[in-house]
C-alpha positions as CSV (number, residue, x, y, z in Angstrom):
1,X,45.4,7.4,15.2
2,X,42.9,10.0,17.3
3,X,40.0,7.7,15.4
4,X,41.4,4.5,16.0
5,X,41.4,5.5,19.7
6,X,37.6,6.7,19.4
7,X,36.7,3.7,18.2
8,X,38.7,1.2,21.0
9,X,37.4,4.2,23.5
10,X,33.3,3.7,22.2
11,X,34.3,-0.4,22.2
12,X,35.6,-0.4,25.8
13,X,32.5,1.3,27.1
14,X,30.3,-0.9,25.8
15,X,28.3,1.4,23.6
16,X,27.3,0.6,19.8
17,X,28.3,3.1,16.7
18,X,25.3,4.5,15.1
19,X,24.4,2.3,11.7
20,X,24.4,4.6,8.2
21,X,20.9,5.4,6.8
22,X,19.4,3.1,4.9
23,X,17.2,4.1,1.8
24,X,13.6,2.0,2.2
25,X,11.8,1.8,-0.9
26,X,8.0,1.5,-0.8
27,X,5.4,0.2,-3.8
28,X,2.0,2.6,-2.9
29,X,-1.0,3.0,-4.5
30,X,-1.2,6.9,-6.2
31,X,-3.8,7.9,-3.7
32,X,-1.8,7.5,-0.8
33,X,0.9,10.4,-2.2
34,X,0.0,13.3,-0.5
35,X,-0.8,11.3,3.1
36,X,2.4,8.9,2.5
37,X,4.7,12.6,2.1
38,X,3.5,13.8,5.5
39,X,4.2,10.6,7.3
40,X,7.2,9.5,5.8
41,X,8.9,13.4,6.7
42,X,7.7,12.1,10.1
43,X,9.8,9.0,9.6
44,X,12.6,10.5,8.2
45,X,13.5,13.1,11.1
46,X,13.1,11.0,13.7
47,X,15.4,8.3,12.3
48,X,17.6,9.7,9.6
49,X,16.7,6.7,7.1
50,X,15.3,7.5,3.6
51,X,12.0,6.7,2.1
52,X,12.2,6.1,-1.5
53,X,8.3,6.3,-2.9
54,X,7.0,5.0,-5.6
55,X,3.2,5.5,-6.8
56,X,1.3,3.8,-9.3
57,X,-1.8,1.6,-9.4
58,X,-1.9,-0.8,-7.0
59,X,-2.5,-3.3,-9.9
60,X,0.9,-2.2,-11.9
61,X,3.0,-2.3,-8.7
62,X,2.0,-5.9,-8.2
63,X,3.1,-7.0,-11.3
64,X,6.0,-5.3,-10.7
65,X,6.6,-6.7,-7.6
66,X,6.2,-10.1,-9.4
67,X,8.1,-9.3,-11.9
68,X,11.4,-8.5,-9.8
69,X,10.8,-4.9,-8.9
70,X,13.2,-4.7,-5.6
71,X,10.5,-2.9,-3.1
72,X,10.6,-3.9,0.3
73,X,7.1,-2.8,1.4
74,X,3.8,-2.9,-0.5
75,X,1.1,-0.3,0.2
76,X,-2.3,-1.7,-2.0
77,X,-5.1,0.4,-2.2
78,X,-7.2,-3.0,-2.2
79,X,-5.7,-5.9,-0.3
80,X,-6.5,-8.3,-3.2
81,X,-3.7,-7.6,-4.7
82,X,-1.4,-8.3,-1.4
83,X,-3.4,-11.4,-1.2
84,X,-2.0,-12.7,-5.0
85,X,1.5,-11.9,-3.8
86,X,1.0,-13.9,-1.0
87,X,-0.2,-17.0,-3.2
88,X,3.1,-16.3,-5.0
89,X,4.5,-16.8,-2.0
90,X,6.7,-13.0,-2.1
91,X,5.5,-11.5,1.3
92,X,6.1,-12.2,4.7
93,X,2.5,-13.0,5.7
94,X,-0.4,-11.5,4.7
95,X,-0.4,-8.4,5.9
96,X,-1.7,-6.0,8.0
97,X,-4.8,-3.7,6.8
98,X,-3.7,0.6,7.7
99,X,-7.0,2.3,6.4
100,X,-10.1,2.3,4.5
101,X,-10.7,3.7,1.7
102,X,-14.1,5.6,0.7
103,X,-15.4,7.3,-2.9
104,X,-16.7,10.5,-3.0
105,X,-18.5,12.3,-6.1
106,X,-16.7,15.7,-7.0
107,X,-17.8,18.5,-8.7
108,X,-14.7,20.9,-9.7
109,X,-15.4,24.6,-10.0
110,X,-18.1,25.9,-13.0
111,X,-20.0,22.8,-13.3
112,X,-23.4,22.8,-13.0
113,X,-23.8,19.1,-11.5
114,X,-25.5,18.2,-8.7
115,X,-23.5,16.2,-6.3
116,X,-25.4,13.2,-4.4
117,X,-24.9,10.1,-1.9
118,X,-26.8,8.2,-4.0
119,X,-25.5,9.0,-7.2
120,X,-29.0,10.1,-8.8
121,X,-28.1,13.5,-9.8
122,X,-25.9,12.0,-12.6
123,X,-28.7,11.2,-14.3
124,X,-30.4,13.8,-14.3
125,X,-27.3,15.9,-15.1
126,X,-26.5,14.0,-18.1
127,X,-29.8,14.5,-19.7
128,X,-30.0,18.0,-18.9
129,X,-26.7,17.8,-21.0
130,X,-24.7,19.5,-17.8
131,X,-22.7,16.3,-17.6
132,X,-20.6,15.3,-20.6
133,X,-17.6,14.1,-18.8
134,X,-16.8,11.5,-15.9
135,X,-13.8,11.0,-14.5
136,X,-12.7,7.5,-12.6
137,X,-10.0,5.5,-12.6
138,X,-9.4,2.6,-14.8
139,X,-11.5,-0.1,-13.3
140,X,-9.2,-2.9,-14.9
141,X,-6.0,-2.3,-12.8
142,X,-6.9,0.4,-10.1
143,X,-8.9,-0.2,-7.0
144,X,-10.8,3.1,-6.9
145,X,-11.9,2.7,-10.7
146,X,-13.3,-1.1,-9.5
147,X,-15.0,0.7,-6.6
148,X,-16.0,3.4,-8.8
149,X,-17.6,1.1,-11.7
150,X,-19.6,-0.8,-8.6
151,X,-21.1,1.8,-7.3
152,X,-22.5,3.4,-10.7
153,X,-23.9,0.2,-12.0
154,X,-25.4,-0.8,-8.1
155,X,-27.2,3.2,-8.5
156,X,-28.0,1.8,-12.0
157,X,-26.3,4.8,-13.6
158,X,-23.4,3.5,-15.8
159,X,-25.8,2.7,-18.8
160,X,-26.3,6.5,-18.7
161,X,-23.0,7.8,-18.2
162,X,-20.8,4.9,-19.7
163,X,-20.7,7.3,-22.7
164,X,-19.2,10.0,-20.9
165,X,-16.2,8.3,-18.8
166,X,-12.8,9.3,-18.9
167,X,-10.7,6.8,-17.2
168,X,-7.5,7.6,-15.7
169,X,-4.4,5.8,-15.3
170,X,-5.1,6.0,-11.7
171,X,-6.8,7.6,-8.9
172,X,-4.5,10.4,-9.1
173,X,-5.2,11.2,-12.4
174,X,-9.0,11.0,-12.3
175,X,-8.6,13.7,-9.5
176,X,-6.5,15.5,-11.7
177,X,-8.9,15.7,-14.7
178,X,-11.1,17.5,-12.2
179,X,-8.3,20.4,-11.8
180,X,-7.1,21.4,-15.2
181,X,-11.2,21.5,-16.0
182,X,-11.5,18.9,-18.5
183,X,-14.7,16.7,-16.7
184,X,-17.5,18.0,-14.9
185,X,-17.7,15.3,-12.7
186,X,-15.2,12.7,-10.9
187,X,-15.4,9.3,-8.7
188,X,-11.9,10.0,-6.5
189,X,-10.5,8.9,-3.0
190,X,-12.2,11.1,-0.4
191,X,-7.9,10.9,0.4
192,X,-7.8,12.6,-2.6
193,X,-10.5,15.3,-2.2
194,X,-9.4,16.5,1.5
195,X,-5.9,17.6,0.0
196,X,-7.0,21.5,0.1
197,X,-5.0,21.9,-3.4
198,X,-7.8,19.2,-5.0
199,X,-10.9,20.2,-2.4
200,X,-10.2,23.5,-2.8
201,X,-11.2,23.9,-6.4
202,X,-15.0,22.3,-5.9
203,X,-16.9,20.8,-3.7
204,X,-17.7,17.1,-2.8
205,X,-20.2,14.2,-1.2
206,X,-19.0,10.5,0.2
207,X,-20.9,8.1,-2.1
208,X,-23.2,6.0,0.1
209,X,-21.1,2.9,1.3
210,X,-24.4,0.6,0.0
211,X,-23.6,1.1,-3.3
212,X,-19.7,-0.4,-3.4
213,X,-17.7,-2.0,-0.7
214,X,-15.1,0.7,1.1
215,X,-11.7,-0.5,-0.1
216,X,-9.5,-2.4,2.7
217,X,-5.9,-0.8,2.5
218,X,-3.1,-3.9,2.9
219,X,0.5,-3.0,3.8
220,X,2.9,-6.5,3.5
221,X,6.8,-6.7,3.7
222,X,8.2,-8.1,0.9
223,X,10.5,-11.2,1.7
224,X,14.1,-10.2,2.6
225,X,13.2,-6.5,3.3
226,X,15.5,-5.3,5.3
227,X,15.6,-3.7,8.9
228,X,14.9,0.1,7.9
229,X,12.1,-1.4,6.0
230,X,10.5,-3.1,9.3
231,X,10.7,-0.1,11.2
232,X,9.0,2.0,8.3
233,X,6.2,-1.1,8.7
234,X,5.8,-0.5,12.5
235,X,5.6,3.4,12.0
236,X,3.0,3.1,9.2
237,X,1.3,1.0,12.0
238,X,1.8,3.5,15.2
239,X,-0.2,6.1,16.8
240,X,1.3,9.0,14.6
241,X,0.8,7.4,11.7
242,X,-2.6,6.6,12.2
243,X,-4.0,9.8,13.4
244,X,-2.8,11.4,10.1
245,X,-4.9,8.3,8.4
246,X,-7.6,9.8,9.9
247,X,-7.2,12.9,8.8
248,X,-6.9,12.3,5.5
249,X,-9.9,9.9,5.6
250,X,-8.4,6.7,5.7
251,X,-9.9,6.3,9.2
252,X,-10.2,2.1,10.3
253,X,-14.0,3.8,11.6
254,X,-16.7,5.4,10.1
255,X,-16.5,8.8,8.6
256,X,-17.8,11.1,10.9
257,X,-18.9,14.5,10.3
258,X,-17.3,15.6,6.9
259,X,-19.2,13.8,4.3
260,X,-19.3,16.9,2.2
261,X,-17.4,20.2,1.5
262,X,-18.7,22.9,-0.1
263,X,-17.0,26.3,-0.7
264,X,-17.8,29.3,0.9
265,X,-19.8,32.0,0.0
């Protein structure tokens, strides 16, 4: 009865009853994990809604998406792939582009390669014998392995090292060759290689930008998303949002002063 009472009291006054959380669930490409955790907590406290993550390629998610997979928000790694569910006609417009994304060489811990903008070193490297293993991503269904592939053949390196690559399932799992010591070399997100528990066991260089095109990262609703889901969009969007972009290295601008990282000592 005491409820009841509430609830004709809140009515009378003209106020509106707070709405239950809503679970959001978001397709994102695997090098957005680490950057995606810190802004969705963000999210989270200041609305009480629940971001429900999912990370794979950005290839596999859009086949997922196509094939039925109920996401309400698509986070590519390279808009192309926002672009063919918008031909499909399964987004609500095409998009809006959150960050760039940029390649760096990296060099874990006890190898003796050379890193370089220009990629030269490789060469050298690998006939000194020093590099035996590569790491990228798969070019055929992940942006950064695309990127990666681009960039070696434009430095004319890949008939040199095409012997030696190790291709991850995805971004994430090229960087993650590079921590349990199984390459001496990787192509990763510079996303990637600013998370201190992935920097912090080598040292890196941002590949020069003439050798591959810097990856344009699309974020589309999916049609019938719901209203959680739009404010999650708008967020991703906002000042907050976008100032952790940056410092992850997703910037919309031109990397500034960290285009390498080197330990100390």
């Amino acid at each position: 009865m005491r409820k009841y009472l509430a609830l004709l009291l809140i009515a009378g006054m003209g106020l509106t009853l707070p709405t239950a959380a809503d679970v959001i669930h978001v397709a994102a490409a695997t090098s957005l994990t680490h950057v995606l955790e810190e802004i969705t907590a963000e999210f989270e406290d200041e609305t009480q809604h629940t971001v429900k993550l999912i990370f794979s390629s950005s290839g596999n998610l859009a086949r997922q998406i196509i094939q039925g997979a109920p996401f309400e928000i698509f986070m590519s790694a390279d808009e192309t792939y926002v672009t063919l569910l918008q031909e499909k006609q399964l987004t609500e417009g095409a998009g809006s582009v959150y960050g760039i994304g940029r390649l760096v060489l990296f060099i874990p811990e006890g190898s003796a390669v050379l890193p370089s903008t220009d990629l030269s070193t490789l060469i050298s490297s690998s006939q000194a014998g020093q590099l035996r293993r590569l790491a990228m991503a798969n070019p055929e269904y992940a942006p950064y392995g695309l990127i990666a592939k681009q960039a070696l053949q434009n430095a004319r390196v890949w008939d040199t090292v095409s012997s030696s690559l190790v291709f991850g399932k995805s971004a994430s799992q090229a960087a993650q060759f590079c921590l349990t010591g199984t390459v001496d070399a990787a192509l990763i997100p510079w996303s990637l290689a600013l998370v201190p528990a992935v920097g912090n066991k080598g040292h890196f260089m941002l590949v020069s930008e003439t050798l591959y095109s810097p990856l344009k990262h699309r974020m589309v609703l999916i049609k019938n998303a719901g209203e959680a889901a739009r404010r999650f969009h708008d967020f991703i969007l906002g000042a907050r949002a976008h100032s952790i972009f940056e410092r992850y290295g997703l910037g919309l601008s031109a990397p500034g002063e960290h285009h390498a990282v080197f330990p100390e000592g």
